[in-house]
C-alpha positions as CSV (number, residue, x, y, z in Angstrom):
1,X,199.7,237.4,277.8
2,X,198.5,241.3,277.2
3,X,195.0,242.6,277.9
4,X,192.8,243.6,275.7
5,X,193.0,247.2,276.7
6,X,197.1,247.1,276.1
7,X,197.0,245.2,272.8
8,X,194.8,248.3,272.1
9,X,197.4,250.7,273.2
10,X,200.3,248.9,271.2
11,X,198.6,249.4,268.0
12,X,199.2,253.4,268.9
13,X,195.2,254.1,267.4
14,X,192.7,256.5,269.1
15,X,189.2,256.2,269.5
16,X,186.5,258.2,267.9
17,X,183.8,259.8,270.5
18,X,181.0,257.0,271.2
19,X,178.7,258.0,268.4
20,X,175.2,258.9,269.5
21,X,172.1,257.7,268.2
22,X,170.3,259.0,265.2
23,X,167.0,257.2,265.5
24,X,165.0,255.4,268.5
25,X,167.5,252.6,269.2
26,X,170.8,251.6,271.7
27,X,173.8,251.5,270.3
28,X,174.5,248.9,273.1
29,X,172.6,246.8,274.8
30,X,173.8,243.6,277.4
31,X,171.8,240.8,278.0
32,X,173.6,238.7,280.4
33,X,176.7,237.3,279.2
34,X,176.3,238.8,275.7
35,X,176.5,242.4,274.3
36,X,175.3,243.6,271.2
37,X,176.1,246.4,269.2
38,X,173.8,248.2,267.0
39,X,174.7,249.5,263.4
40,X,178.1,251.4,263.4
41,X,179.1,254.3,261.1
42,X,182.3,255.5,260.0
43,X,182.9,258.3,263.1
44,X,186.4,259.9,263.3
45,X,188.2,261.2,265.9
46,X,186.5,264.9,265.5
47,X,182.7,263.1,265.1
48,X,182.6,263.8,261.4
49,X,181.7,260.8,259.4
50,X,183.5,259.2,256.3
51,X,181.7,259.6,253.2
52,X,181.4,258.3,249.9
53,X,180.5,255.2,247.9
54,X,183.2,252.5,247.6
55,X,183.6,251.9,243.6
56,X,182.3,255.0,243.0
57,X,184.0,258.2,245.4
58,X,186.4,255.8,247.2
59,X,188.8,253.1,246.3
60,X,189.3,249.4,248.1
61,X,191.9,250.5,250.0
62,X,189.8,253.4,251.5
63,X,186.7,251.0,252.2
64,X,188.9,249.2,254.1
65,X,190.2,251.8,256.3
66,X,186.5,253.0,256.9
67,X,185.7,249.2,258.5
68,X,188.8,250.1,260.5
69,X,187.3,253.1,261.7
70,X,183.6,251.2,262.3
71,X,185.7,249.2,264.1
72,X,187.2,252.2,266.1
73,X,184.1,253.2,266.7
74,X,182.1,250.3,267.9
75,X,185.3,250.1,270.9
76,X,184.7,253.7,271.6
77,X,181.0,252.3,271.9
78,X,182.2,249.7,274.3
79,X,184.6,251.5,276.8
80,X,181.9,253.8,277.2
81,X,179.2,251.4,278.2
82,X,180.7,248.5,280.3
83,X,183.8,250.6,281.2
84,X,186.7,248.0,279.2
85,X,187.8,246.3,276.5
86,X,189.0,243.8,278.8
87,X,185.6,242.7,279.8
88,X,184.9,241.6,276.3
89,X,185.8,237.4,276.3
90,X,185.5,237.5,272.7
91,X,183.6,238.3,268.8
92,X,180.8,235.7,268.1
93,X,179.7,237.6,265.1
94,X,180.0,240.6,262.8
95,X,177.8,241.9,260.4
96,X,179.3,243.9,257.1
97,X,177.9,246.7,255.4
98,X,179.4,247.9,252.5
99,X,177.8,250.6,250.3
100,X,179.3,250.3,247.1
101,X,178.8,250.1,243.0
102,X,176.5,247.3,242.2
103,X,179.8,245.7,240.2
104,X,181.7,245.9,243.4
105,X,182.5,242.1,244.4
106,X,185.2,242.1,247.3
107,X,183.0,243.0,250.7
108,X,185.0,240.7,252.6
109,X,188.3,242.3,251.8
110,X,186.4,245.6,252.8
111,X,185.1,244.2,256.0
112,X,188.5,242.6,257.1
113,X,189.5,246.6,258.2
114,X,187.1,245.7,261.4
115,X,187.9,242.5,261.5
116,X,191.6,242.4,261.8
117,X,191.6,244.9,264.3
118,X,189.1,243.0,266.3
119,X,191.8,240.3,266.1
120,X,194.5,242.8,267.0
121,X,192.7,243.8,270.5
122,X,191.2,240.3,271.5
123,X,194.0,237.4,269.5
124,X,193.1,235.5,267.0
125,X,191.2,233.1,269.2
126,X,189.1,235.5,270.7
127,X,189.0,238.7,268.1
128,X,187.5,236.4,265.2
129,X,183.9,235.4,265.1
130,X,181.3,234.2,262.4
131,X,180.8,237.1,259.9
132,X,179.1,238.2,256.9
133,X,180.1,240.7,254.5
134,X,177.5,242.1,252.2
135,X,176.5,244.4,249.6
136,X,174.0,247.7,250.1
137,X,173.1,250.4,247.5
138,X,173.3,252.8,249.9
139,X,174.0,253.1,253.9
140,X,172.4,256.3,256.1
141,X,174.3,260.0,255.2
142,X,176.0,257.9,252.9
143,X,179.1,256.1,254.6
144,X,181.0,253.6,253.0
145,X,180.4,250.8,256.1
146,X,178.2,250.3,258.4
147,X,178.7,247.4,260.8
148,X,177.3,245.6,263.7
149,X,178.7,242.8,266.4
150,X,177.9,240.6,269.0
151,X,180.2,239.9,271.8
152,X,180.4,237.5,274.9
153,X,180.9,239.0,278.1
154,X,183.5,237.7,280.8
């Protein structure tokens, strides 16, 4: 059975740089056997941010794609605050943001971009938690996903 960390490396994707706070909170914070993640943006691999309004300036396909790289980012957040992926036992739960047209009706599909790869790095078992999927008018500087997690520590 693979780690983590090289289920990680099989999927061949880099992580973004750990994004820094923008207001007076932690991005990461343990409390003992659980660590929780604050609100996640859409940070890329050179620190700029995904932009745009799903239904509007990006299409389904795209939204999805931007949870993947939430999802990239909240790892990045991770590795550099308790060192490995491998210390993670498993999701408990994920929060979806999607900032979209108020006709827009398929979050979930949106969200599932974070989620699979969640289920990619930690199995099916372990990489899939509770979850909601919701609706915004509009997320900070205007990213298409914002997302936050809770995680059990080994």
């Amino acid at each position: 059975m693979k780690t983590p960390e090289e289920n990680f490396s099989d999927l061949g994707l880099q992580l973004p740089p750990p994004p820094k706070p923008l207001g007076v909170y932690k991005p990461c914070l343990v409390d003992g056997k659980y660590l929780f993640l604050s609100g996640h943006g859409t940070v890329q691999k050179d620190g700029t941010l995904i932009i745009g309004r799903i239904g509007e300036d990006l299409d389904i396909e795209a939204g999805k794609l931007a949870a993947r790289q939430v999802g990239l980012a909240m790892l990045a957040t991770i590795r550099a605050n308790i060192g490995s992926l491998n210390k993670v036992k498993r999701v408990i739960k994920v929060l979806g943001m999607v900032n979209c047209t108020s006709d827009f009706e398929k979050h979930p599909y949106v969200i599932n971009g974070c989620s699979e790869l969640f289920a990619s790095v930690w199995g099916s078992e372990n990489g899939i938690g509770v979850r909601s999927a919701v609706g915004f008018g509009s997320l900070p500087d205007n990213i298409p996903v914002e997302i936050e997690a809770m995680f059990e520590l080994k």
